[in-house]
VOBAVO-316356 format. One record per residue (C-alpha): residue in one letter; x, y, z. Coordinates in Angstrom, 3 decimals, padded with zeros to 6 digits. Example, Ala and Ser with C-alpha at 12.3 -4.5 7.8 and 13.67 -1.06 7.14 Angstrom:
2
 type        u        v        w
    a  012.300 -004.500  007.800
    s  013.670 -001.060  007.140
END
This chain:
148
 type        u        v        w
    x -001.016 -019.914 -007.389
    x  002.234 -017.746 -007.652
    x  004.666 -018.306 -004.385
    x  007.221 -015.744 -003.498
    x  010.716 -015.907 -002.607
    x  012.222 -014.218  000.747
    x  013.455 -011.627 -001.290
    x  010.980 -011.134 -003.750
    x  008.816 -009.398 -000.977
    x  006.093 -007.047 -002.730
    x  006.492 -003.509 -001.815
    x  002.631 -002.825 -000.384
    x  003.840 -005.165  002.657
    x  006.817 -002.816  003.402
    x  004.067  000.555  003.134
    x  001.498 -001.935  005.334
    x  004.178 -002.250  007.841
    x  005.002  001.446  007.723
    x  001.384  002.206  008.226
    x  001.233 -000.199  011.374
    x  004.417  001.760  012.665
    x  002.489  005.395  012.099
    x -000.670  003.730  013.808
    x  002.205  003.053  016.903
    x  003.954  006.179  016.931
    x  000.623  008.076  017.129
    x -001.215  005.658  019.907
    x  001.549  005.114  022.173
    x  002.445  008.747  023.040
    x -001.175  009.488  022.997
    x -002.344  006.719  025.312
    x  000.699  006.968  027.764
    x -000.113  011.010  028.387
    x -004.268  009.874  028.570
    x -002.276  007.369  031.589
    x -000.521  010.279  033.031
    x -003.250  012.771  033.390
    x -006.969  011.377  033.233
    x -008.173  015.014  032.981
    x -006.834  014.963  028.995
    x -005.511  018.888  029.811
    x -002.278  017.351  028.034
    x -004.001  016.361  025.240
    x -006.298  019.182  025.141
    x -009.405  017.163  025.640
    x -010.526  018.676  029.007
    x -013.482  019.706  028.332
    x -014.764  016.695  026.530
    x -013.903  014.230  028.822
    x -016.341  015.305  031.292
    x -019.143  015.012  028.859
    x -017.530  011.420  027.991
    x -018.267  009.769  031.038
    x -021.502  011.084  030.849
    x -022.967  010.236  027.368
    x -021.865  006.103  026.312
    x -023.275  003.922  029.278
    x -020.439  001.794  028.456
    x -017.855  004.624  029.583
    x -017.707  004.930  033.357
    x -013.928  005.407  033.480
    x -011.133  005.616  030.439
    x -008.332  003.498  032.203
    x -009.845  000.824  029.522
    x -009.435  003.444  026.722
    x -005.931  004.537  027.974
    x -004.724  000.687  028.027
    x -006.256  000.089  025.156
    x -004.381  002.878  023.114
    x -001.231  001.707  023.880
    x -001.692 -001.658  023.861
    x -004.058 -002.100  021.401
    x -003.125  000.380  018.777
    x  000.558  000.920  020.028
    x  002.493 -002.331  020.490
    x  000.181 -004.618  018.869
    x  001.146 -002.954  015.402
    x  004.679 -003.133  015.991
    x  004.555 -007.003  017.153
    x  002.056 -007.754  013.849
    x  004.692 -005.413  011.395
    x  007.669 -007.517  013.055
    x  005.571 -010.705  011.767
    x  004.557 -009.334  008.385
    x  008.143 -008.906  007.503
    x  009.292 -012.273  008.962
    x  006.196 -013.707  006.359
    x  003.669 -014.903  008.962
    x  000.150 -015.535  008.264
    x -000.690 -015.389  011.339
    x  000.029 -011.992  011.421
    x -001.170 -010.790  008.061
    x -004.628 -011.733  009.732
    x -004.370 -009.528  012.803
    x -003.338 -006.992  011.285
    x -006.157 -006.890  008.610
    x -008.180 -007.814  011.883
    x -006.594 -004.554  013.766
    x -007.170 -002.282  010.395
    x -010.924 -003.315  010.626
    x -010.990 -002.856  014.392
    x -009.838  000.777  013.904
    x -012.358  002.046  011.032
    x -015.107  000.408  013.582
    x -013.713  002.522  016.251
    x -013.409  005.747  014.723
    x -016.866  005.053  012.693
    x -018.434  004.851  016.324
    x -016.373  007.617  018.148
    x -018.550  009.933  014.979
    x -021.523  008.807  015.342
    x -021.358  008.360  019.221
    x -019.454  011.672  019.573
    x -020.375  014.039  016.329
    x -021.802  017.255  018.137
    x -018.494  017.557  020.057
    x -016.570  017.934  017.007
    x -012.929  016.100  016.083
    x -009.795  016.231  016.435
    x -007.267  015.923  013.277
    x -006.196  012.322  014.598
    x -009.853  010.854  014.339
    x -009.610  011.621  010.573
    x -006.021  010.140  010.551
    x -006.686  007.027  012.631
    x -009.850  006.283  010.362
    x -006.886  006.694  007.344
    x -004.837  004.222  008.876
    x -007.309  002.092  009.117
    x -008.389  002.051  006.061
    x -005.162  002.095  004.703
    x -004.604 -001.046  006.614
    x -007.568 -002.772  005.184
    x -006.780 -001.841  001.887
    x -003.212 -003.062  001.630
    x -003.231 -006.043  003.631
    x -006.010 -007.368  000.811
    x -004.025 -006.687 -002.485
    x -003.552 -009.639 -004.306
    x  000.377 -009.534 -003.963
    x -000.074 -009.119 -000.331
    x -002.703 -011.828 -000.011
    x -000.149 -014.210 -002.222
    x  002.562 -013.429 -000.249
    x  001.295 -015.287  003.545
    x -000.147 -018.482  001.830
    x -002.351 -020.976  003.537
    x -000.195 -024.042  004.549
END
């Protein structure tokens, strides 16, 4: 099995961490505004999240949902990107664990919440998440955070 020097680093782990960082910049601002007004007017979801509370049975209120935007899908990325470039395994694995976590997520927020419609992020998100998935299993990548 091929082993990699420190600077020998292949380039998909540099774009995976960039993708982690995009996943940040978009959840943190997001969730922290969802924090600051739980109406979504900000956001320009005020007339969905009415219907929200009403239609999952597991949605009575989105404080979860806030918190878990920014810490889930905001800081977690930038810890795990901080790890992939300091070569550890541990966080290769959550962060192929977070990519998969976010194409489940958008995958339900369409089929739980199709007849509402989307906004450009859902699309976006699901990219990243894909993205994610896709570049943390490239060989190279794989190769790079070897089992000890």
């Amino acid at each position: 099995m091929a082993s990699y020097e420190p600077n020998s680093r292949p380039i998909w782990i540099l774009l995976l961490v960039a993708v982690q960082a995009v996943l940040a910049v978009i959840a943190i601002p997001s969730g922290a505004l969802f924090l600051a007004d739980p109406s979504g007017k900000i956001l320009g979801a005020q007339f969905i999240i009415p219907y929200l509370t009403k239609s999952p049975p597991f949605i009575r209120d989105f404080v979860p949902v806030r918190i878990w935007l920014v810490a889930v899908y905001g800081v977690l990325p930038l810890l795990f990107g901080a790890g992939l470039l300091k070569r550890v395994r541990l966080a290769w694995i959550l962060t192929l664990a977070l990519g998969l976590t976010v194409v489940l997520w958008i995958a339900a927020e369409i089929a739980l919440f199709a007849p509402l419609g989307f906004t450009p992020l859902s699309p976006l998100v699901g990219a990243i998440g894909a993205a994610t998935v896709v570049l943390s299993l490239l060989p190279s990548v794989r190769r790079y955070y070897p089992r000890r």
